[in-house]
C-alpha positions in Angstrom: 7.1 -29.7 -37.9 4.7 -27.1 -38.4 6.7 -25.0 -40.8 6.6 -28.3 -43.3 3.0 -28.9 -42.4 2.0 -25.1 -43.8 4.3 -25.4 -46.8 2.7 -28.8 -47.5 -0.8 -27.5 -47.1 0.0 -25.3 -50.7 1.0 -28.2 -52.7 -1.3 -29.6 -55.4 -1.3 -32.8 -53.7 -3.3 -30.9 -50.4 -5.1 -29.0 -52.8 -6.1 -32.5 -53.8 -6.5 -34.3 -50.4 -7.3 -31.5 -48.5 -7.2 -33.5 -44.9 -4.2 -31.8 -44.0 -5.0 -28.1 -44.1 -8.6 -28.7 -43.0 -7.0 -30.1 -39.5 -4.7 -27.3 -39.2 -7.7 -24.9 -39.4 -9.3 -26.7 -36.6 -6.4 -26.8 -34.2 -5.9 -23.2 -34.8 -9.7 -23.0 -34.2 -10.3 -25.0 -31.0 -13.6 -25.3 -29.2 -13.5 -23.2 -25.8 -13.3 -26.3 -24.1 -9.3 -26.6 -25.8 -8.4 -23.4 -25.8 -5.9 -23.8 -23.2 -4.2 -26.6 -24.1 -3.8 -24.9 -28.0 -2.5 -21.7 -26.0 0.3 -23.5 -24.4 1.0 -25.6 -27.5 1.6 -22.2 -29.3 3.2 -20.2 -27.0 6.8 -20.8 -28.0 5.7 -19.4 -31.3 7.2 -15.8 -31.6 5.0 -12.7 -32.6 6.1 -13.3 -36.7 5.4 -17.3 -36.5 1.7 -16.2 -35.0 1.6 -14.0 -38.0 2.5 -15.9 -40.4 -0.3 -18.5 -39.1 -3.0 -14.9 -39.2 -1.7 -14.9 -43.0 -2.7 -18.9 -43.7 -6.0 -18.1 -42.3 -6.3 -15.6 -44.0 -5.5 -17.1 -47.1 -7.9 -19.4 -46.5 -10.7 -16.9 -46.1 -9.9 -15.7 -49.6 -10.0 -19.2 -51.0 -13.4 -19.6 -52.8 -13.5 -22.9 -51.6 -12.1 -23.0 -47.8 -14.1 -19.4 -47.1 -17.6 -21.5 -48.4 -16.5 -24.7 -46.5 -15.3 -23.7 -43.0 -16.1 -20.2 -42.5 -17.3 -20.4 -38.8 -13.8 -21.8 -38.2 -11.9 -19.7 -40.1 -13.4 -16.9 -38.0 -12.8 -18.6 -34.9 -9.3 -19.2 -35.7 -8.5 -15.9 -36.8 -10.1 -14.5 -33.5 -8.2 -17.0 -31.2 -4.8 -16.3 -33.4 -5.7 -12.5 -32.7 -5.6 -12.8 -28.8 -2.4 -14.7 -29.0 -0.8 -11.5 -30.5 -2.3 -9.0 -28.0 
């Protein structure tokens, strides 16, 4: 499912609703708290699936409009995506 769900999240129509992409970001942000549970949800991704989700954050840090919005998140995500990969 997830590989729809990040396609989907650069269509006008989440561009428009933007519901979708905002809870992506927060699951791969979680609080410390669910931190585990994320790491085992994403642990059958291989090293080039958890790059390709660095790259979505990171396209949403250059987005004017996520980067202003969620930026504390966007941080968090790309720091917990990071220590996935190491």
């Amino acid at each position: 499912m997830l590989p729809h769900y990040l396609r989907y999240c650069f269509t006008p129509e989440a561009d428009y609703n933007q519901m979708e992409t905002e809870f992506l970001l927060y699951n791969l942000a979680p609080e410390e708290q669910f931190a585990p549970e994320t790491r085992v949800r994403l642990s059958l991704l291989t090293k080039s699936q958890l790059h390709c989700l660095v790259h979505f954050v990171e396209w949403m840090r250059a987005d004017p409009k996520w980067s202003e919005y969620c930026p504390s998140e966007i941080a968090r995500a790309l720091q917990f995506l990071s220590a996935l990969l190491a």
